[in-house]
N, C-alpha and C positions, 0 to 999 in steps of 0.2 A: 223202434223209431218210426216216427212218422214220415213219409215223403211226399208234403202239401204242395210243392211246384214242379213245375216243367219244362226243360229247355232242350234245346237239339243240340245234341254232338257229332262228331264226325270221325270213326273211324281212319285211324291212323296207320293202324298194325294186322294181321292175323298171322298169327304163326298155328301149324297142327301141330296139335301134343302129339310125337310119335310112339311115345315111351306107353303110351295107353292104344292096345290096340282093342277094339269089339268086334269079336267073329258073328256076323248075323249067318253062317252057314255052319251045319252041322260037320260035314264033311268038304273039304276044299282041296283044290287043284295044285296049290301054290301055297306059299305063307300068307300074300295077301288079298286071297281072294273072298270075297265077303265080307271083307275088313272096314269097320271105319272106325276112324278116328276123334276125337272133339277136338277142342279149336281155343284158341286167348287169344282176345281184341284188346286194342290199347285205343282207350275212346278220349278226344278232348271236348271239355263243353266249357262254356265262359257263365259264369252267375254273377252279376254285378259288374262288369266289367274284367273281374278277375277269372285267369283259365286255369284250369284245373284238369287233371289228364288222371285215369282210370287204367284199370285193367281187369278183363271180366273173364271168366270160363264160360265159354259156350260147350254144353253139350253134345253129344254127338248126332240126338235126335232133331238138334235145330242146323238149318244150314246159316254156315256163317256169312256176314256181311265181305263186304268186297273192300277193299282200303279204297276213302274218297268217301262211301256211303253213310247219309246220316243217319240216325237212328235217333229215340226219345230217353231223356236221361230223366229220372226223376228222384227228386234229393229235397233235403230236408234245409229249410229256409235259415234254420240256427246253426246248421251247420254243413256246409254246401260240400263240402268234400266228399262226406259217404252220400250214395247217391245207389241205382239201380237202374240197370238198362231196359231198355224194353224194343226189341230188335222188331221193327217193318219189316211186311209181307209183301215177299216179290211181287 
């Protein structure tokens, strides 16, 4: 699927996936130490007038957005629902 437009949405949500932990340390002190986690945003953006709300997996190697923060949603003009985030650089 193609995604030829682009609108800004705005961060609603972040919860951390706790249930997925990544040890970036060989050997640690604690359970969580070295630990990170990823992240689900729940994104709203409007196409035509009409809103339309998302929810996305962030990875653990991107830091996630802040609730309030916009970000770039980009989605396919025949069908405005699936779409694709693309998270701004602090």
């Amino acid at each position: 699927m193609e995604f030829n437009s682009r609108t800004t949405g705005v961060v609603t949500e972040v919860k951390r996936v706790w249930w997925i932990k990544v040890n970036l340390k060989a050997v640690r002190s604690h359970s969580l130490d070295g630990a990170v986690f990823p992240h689900t945003a729940v994104i709203k953006y409007t196409v035509n007038g009409r809103e339309y709300v998302t929810k996305v997996y962030i990875p653990w190697r991107i830091v996630p957005p802040l609730k309030g923060a916009e970000v770039t949603v980009l989605y396919s003009k025949e069908r405005p629902n699936r779409c694709m985030v693309e998270f701004n650089a602090h």
